[in-house]
C-alpha positions as CSV (number, residue, x, y, z in Angstrom):
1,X,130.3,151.6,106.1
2,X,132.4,149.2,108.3
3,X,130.1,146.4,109.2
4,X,129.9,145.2,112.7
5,X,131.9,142.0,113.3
6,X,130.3,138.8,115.4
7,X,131.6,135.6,116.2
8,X,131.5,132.9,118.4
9,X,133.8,129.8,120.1
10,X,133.9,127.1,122.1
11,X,136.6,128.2,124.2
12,X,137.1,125.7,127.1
13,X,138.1,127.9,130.0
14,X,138.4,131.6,129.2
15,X,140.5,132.0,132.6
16,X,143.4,130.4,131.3
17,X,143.1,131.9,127.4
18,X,142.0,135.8,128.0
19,X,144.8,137.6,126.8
20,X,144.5,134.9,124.0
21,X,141.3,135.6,123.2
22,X,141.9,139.4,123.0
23,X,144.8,139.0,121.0
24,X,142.4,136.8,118.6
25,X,139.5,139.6,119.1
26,X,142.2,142.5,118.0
27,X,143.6,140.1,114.9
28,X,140.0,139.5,113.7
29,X,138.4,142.9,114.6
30,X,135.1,141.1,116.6
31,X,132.6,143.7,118.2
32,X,130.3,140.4,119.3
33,X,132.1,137.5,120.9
34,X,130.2,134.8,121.9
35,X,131.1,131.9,124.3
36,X,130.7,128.6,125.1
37,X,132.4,126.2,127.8
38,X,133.7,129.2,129.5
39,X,134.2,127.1,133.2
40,X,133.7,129.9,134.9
41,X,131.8,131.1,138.2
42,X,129.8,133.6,139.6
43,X,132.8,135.8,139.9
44,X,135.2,135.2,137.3
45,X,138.3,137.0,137.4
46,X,138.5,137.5,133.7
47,X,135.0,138.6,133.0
48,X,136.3,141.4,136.1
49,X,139.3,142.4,134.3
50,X,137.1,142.8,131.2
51,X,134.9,144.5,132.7
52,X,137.4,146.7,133.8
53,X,139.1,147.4,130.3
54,X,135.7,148.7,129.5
55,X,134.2,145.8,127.7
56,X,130.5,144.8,128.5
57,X,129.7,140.6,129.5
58,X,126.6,139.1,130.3
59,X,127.3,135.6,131.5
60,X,125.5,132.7,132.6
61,X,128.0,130.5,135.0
62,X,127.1,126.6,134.9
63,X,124.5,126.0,137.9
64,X,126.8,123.7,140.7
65,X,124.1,121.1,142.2
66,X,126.6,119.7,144.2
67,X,129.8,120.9,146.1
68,X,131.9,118.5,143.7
69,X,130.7,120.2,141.0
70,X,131.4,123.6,142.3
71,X,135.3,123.1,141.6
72,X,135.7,125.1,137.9
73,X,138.4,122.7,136.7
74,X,135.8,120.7,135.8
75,X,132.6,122.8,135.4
76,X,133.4,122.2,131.1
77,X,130.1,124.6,130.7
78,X,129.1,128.0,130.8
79,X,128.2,130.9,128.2
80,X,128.7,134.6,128.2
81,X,128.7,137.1,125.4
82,X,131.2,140.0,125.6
83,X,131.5,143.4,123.4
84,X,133.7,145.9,123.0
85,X,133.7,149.3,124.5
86,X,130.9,151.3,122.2
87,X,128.6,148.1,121.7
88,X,125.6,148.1,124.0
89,X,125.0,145.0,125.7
90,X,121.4,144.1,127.8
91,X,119.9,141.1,129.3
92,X,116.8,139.7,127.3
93,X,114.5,137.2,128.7
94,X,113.7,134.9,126.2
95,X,112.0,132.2,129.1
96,X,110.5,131.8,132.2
97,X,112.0,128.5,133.2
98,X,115.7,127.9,132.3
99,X,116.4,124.8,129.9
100,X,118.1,121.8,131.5
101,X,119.4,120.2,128.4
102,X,121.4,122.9,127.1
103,X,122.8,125.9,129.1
104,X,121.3,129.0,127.2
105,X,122.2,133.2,127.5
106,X,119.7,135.6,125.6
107,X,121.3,139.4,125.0
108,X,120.4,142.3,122.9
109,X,123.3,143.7,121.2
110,X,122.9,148.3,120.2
111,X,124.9,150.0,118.5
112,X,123.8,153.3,116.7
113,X,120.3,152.5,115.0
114,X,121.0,148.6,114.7
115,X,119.7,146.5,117.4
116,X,119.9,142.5,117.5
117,X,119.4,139.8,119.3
118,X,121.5,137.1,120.0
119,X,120.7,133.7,121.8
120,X,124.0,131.6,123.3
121,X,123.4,127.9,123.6
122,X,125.8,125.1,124.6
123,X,124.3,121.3,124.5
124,X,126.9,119.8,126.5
125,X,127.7,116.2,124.2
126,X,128.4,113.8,126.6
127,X,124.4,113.9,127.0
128,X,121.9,112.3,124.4
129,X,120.2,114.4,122.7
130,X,116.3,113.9,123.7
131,X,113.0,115.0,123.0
132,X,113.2,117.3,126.1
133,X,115.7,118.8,124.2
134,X,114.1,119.8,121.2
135,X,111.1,121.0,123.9
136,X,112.6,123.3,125.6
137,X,114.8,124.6,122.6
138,X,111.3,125.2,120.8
139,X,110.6,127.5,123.9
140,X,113.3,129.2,123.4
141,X,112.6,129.6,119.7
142,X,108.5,130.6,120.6
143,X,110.0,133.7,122.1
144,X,113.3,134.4,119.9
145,X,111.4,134.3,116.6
146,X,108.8,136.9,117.8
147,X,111.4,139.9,117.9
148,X,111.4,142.4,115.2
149,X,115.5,142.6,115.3
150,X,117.8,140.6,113.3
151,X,118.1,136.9,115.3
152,X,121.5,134.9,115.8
153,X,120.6,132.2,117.6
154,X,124.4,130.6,117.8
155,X,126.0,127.7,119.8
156,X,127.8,124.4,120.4
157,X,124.9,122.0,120.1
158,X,126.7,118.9,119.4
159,X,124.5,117.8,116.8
160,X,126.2,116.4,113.0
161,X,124.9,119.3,111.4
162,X,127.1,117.6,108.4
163,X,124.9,114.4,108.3
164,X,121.8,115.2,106.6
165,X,120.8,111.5,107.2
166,X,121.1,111.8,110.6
167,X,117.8,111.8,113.0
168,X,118.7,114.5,115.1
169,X,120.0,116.5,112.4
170,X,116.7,116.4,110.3
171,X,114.7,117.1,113.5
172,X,116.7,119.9,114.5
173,X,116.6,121.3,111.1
174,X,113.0,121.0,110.4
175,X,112.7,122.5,113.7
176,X,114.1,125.3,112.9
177,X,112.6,125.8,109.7
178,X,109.1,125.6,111.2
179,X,110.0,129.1,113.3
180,X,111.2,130.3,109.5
181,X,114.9,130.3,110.8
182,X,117.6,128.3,108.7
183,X,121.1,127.4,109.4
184,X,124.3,129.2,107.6
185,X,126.5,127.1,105.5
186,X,129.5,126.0,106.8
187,X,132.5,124.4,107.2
188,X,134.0,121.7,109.6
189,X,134.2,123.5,113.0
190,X,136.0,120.9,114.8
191,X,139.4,119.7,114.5
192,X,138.8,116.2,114.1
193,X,136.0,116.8,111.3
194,X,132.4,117.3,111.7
195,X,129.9,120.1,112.2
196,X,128.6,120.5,115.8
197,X,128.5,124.4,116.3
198,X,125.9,127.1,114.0
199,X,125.0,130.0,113.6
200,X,120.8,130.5,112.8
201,X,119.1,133.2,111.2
202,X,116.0,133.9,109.4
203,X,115.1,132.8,106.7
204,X,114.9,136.2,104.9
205,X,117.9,137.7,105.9
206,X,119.6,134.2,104.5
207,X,117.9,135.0,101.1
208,X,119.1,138.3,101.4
209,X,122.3,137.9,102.1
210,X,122.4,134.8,99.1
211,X,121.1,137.5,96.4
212,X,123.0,140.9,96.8
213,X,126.1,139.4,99.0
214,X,125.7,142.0,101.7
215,X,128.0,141.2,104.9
216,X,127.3,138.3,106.8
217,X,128.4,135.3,105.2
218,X,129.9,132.9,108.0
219,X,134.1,131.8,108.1
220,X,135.5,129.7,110.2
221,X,139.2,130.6,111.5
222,X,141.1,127.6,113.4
223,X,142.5,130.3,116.3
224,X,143.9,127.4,118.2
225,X,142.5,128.1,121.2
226,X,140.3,125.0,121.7
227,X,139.8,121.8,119.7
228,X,136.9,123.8,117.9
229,X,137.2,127.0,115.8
230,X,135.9,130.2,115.9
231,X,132.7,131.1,113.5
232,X,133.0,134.7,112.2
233,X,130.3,136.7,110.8
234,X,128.8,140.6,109.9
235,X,125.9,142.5,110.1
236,X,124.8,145.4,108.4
237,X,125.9,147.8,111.2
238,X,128.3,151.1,111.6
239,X,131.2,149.7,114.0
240,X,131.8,151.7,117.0
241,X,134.3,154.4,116.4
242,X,137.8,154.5,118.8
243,X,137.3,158.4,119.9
244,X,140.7,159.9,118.7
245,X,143.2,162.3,120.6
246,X,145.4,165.1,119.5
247,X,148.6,165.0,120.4
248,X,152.3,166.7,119.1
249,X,155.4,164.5,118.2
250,X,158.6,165.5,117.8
251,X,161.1,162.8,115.6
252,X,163.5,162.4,118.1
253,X,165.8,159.5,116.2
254,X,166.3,162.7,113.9
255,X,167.7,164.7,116.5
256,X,171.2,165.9,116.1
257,X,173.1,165.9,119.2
258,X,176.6,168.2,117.7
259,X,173.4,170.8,117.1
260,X,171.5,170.5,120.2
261,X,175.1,171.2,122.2
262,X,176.2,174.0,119.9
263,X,172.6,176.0,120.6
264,X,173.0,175.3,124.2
265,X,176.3,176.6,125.0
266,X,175.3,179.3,122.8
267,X,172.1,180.0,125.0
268,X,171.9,181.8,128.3
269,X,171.1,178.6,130.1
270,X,175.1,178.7,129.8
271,X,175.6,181.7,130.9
272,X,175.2,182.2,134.7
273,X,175.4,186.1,134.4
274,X,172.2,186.2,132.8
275,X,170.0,183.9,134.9
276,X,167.4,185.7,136.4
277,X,167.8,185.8,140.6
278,X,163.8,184.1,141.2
279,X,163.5,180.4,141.2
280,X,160.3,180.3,139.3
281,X,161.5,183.0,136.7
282,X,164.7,180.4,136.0
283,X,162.6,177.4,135.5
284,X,160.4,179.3,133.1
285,X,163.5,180.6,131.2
286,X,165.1,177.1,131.1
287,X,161.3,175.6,129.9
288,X,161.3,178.6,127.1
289,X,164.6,178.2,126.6
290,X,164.9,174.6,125.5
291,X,161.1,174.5,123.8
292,X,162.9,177.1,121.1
293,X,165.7,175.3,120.4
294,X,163.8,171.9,119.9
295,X,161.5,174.0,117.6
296,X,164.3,174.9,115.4
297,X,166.1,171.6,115.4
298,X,163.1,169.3,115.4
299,X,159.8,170.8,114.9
300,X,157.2,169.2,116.9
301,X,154.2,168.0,114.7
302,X,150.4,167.7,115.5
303,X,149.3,164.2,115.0
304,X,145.3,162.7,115.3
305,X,145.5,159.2,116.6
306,X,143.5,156.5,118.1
307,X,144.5,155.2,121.2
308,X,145.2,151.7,121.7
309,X,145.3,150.4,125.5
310,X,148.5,148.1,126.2
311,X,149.1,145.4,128.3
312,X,151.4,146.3,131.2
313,X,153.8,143.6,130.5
314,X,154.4,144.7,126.8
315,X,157.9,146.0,126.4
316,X,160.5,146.2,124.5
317,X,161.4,143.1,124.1
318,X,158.1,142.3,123.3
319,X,158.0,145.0,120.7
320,X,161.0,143.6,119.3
321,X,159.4,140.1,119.7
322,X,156.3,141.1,117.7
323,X,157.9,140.8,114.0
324,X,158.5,137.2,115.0
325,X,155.2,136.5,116.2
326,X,153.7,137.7,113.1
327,X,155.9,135.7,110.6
328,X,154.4,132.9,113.2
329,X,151.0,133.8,112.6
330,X,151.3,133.6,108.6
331,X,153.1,130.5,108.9
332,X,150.4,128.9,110.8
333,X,147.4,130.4,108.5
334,X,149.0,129.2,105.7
335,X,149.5,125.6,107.0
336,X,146.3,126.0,108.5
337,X,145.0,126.3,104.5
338,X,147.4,123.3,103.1
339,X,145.4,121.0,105.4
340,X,142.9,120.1,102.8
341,X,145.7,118.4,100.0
342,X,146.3,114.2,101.2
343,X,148.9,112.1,101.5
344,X,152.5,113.5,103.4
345,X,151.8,116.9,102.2
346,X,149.3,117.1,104.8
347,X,150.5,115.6,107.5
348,X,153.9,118.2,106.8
349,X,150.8,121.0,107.0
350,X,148.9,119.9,109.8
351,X,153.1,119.5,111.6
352,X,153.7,122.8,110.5
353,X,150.6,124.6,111.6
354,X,150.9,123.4,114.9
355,X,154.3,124.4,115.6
356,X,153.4,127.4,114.4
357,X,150.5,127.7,116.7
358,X,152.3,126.9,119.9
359,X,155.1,129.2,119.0
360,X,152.4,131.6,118.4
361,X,151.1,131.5,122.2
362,X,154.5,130.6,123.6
363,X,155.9,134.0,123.3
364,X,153.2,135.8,124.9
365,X,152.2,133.7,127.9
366,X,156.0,133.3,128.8
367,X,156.1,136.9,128.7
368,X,152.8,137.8,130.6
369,X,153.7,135.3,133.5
370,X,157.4,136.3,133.8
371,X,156.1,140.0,134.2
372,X,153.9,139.5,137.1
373,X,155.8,137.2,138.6
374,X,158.5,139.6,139.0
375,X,156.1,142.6,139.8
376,X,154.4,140.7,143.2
377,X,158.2,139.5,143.6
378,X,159.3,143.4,143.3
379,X,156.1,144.4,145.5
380,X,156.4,142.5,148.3
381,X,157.8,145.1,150.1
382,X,155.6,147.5,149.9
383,X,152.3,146.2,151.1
384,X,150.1,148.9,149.1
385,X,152.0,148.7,146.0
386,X,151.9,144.6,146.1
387,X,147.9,144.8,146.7
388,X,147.9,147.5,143.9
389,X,149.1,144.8,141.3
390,X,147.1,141.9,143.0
391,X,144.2,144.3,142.1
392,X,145.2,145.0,138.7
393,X,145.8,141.3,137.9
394,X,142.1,140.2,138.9
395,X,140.5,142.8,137.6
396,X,139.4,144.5,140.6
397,X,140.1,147.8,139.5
398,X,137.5,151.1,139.3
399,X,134.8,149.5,136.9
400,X,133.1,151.9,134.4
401,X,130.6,153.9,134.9
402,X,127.4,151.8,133.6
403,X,124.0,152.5,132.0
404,X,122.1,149.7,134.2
405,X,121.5,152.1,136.9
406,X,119.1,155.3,136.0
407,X,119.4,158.8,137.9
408,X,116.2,158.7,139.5
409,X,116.9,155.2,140.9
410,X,120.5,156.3,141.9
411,X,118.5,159.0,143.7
412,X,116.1,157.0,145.7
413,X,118.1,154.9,146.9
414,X,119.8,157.5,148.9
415,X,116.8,159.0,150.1
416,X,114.7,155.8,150.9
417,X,118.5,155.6,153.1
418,X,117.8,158.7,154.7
419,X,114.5,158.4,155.5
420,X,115.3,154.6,157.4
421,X,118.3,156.7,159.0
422,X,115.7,159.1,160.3
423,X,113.4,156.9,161.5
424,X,115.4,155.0,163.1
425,X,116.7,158.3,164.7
426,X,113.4,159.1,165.6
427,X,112.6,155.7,167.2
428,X,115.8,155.9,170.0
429,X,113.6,158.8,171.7
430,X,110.7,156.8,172.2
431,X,110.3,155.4,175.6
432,X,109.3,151.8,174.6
433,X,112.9,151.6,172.4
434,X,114.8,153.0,175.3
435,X,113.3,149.9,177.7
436,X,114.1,147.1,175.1
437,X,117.8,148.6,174.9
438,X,118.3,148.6,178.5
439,X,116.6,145.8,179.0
C-alpha cells in the first residue's frame, strides 16, 4: 500500500513561488501540504489557480488591523493547507475565539477509510513568546487532543526546539506532553541552524511508529524555496489513485516515408477515376483509405496511461531543457548532503548547492514569464482572447464542482428564490404598494 504523503513549509509568499511549489509537490509526491507565511489575502490568486487545477485549500489570510498592514508585501503571515485532487479537505473548529499569539488553521484531511486531523500554527518570531502564548495554544490542544483521528499538530513556532535547556523549550514540551502528544525527532530546519518548526503527534502513534518502523518517520528536504526547509512525513493511508485513460499510439519516428508514398500512389486516393462522385462518400474513402495503410506500416497500439496536466508554457524547448534541470537537481541534492563535512570542503558544498539551486529555478521562471508575456503581447488584439489568458493566469477559470454544498440546500435556495419572486409579484397588485410607488 502506497502511504499517503504530508509535509509542511515555511514558504514566505506562495504568490511568487507556486509553480515552485508544485514542481516541489510533483518531485516529492505530497498529498498534504501545509503552509506557513503564505502573505496572502482574502482572494489570493494562487489559492484561485489551485483551486482551479482541482486541488482543495483551506486558508486563513493574516487579519489586517490597519490599512498599512493591508499591503501583502509585507503581511510575512498566513497559513493554508492544500491537497491534491482525491484528498478530502474540511474545515474543523478546534476554538471559539481565534489565538492572537500565533495565527492557527484546523482541517480534517479523508481519503478512503483514513481520516486525520491536522492543526497549522505559525508563531510569528519577532514576538516573545509569553504566557498568553502557551494559553491559548493549550486551548487549542483542549480540543485537538479529544479527536479519535490520528493528530498533526505542525508549524513554525519559533521556539529552539534544539535547546533542551532553554525555558520556552521545556515549557513547550512539557506542555505538550501533559495532552499525551510528543514532538518527532528532527533535524535543523533552518538554514542558518536551529530547530524552530515540528511536527506533534501522539504519543502512541510515536511508540508505534519507533517499534515496527511503519511510515511516518519525519525528513527534512532543503527545497530552496525559503530560508527554512520542508518537513516530510507518511501516514498509514492508500494514496489517491490518478484515474487512467485508454488511448491508441502509433510510433510515428518509425514511420517510413519511401513506404507510405509507394501505398499511396498505389491506392485509389491516386486515382481520380475511381473516386466516388458524393462529397461525404470521398472523405470516408480517403479516412478508410489512409487508416489501412497506417495499419499495415505502423500498427496503432492500445496504451493505459495516467494523465498528467501540463503547464501551458511547457514546450519544446522546455522538454529539451528538462535533462538539464534534472542533472541540476542531483547536483544540488548532493551538495545539499556534503554540507555537514568542515573546513573548504563545505564551503565548496554549500557554493555548489546554491548554484545549483538558482539554476534550478532559473530555467523555469524565465520560461513561465517569457510565455505569458508574449501571450497578453499576442492577445492584445483580440479583446476576448487577451481576457481569456488574463483569466487563465489568475485562476479565474470554471472551478470544480465541490462537495460543500448538498442537493437539498442547492434546492432551496432556488425555491426560497421563487417564493420571494412571487411574493413580491403578489405584493405590486396591492393597492397600498401601488401608492408608495407612485408616490
Amino acid at each position: 500500500m502506497s502511504a499517503l504523503s504530508l509535509g509542511f513549509l515555511n514558504i514566505c509568499s506562495v504568490g511568487k513561488k507556486l509553480d515552485n511549489l508544485l514542481d516541489v509537490r510533483c518531485d516529492c509526491s505530497l498529498d498534504v501540504i501545509c503552509l506557513a507565511e503564505t502573505w496572502h489575502d482574502d482572494d489570493c490568486v494562487a489559492f484561485r489557480r489551485l483551486r482551479a487545477a482541482g486541488y482543495q485549500v483551506i486558508d486563513r489570510p493574516r487579519p489586517c488591523t490597519s490599512a498599512a498592514t493591508a499591503d501583502t508585501t509585507i503581511n510575512h503571515g498566513g497559513v493554508a493547507v492544500v491537497t491534491v485532487p482525491g484528498v478530502n479537505l474540511s474545515t474543523v473548529s478546534a476554538v471559539s475565539d481565534a489565538p492572537t499569539t500565533f495565527e492557527f488553521v484546523c482541517v480534517r484531511v479523508n481519503v478512503g477509510q483514513f481520516s486525520a486531523v491536522i492543526a497549522v500554527d505559525y508563531r510569528p518570531g519577532s514576538a516573545a513568546v509569553t504566557s498568553v502564548f502557551f494559553h491559548e495554544l493549550s486551548c487549542v490542544l483542549d480540543a485537538v487532543a479529544t479527536f479519535q483521528e490520528p493528530i498533526y499538530v505542525v508549524g513554525d513556532f519559533n521556539i529552539q526546539l534544539e535547546r533542551d535547556d532553554d525555558a520556552n523549550t521545556r515549557q513547550f514540551v512539557d506542555l505538550l506532553a501533559s495532552y499525551g502528544l510528543s514532538v518527532l525527532p528532527t533535524a535543523t530546519t533552518h538554514m542558518d541552524g536551529g530547530t524552530i518548526d515540528a511536527v506533534v503527534v501522539r504519543d502512541d502513534m510515536f511508540d508505534v511508529q519507533q517499534r515496527h518502523s511503519v511510515p511516518g518517520w519525519l525528513s527534512v528536504v532543503d527545497v530552496g524555496l525559503s530560508d527554512q526547509h520542508l518537513l516530510t512525513w507518511s501516514a498509514a493511508a492508500r494514496r489517491p489513485q490518478t484515474p487512467t485513460e485508454t488511448v491508441f499510439h502509433r510510433s510515428w519516428r518509425s514511420l517510413n516515408i519511401d513506404e507510405l508514398r509507394d501505398e499511396l500512389r498505389a491506392s485509389s486516393l491516386c486515382q481520380p477515376d475511381n473516386w466516388p462522385d458524393d462529397v461525404d462518400d470521398m472523405a470516408e474513402s480517403y479516412d478508410a483509405v489512409l487508416t489501412s495503410i497506417l495499419d499495415r506500416l505502423v500498427p496503432a497500439r492500445r496504451i493505459v496511461r495516467r494523465p498528467r496536466p501540463s503547464d501551458p508554457w511547457f514546450d519544446g524547448e522546455c522538454r529539451d531543457a528538462k535533462p538539464l534541470t534534472r542533472r541540476l537537481k542531483r547536483v544540488y541534492s548532493a551538495a545539499s548532503r556534503r554540507q555537514t563535512r568542515s573546513g573548504s570542503a563545505a564551503a565548496a558544498a554549500v557554493a555548489a548547492a546554491d548554484t545549483a539551486k538558482s539554476a534550478w529555478y532559473v530555467v523555469q521562471n524565465a520560461k513561465r514569464s517569457a510565455f505569458w508575456r508574449g501571450t497578453i503581447e499576442t492577445d492584445r488584439s483580440s479583446p476576448r482572447r487577451l481576457w481569456r489568458s488574463v483569466d487563465t493566469l489568475l485562476g479565474r477559470g470554471r472551478l470544480p464542482a465541490s462537495s460543500a454544498i448538498t442537493v437539498d440546500e442547492f434546492n432551496s435556495f432556488f425555491v426560497d428564490k421563487v417564493a420571494a419572486i412571487r411574493s413580491g409579484s403578489a405584493g405590486a397588485s396591492d393597492p397600498t404598494f401601488t401608492a408608495v410607488r407612485q408616490g
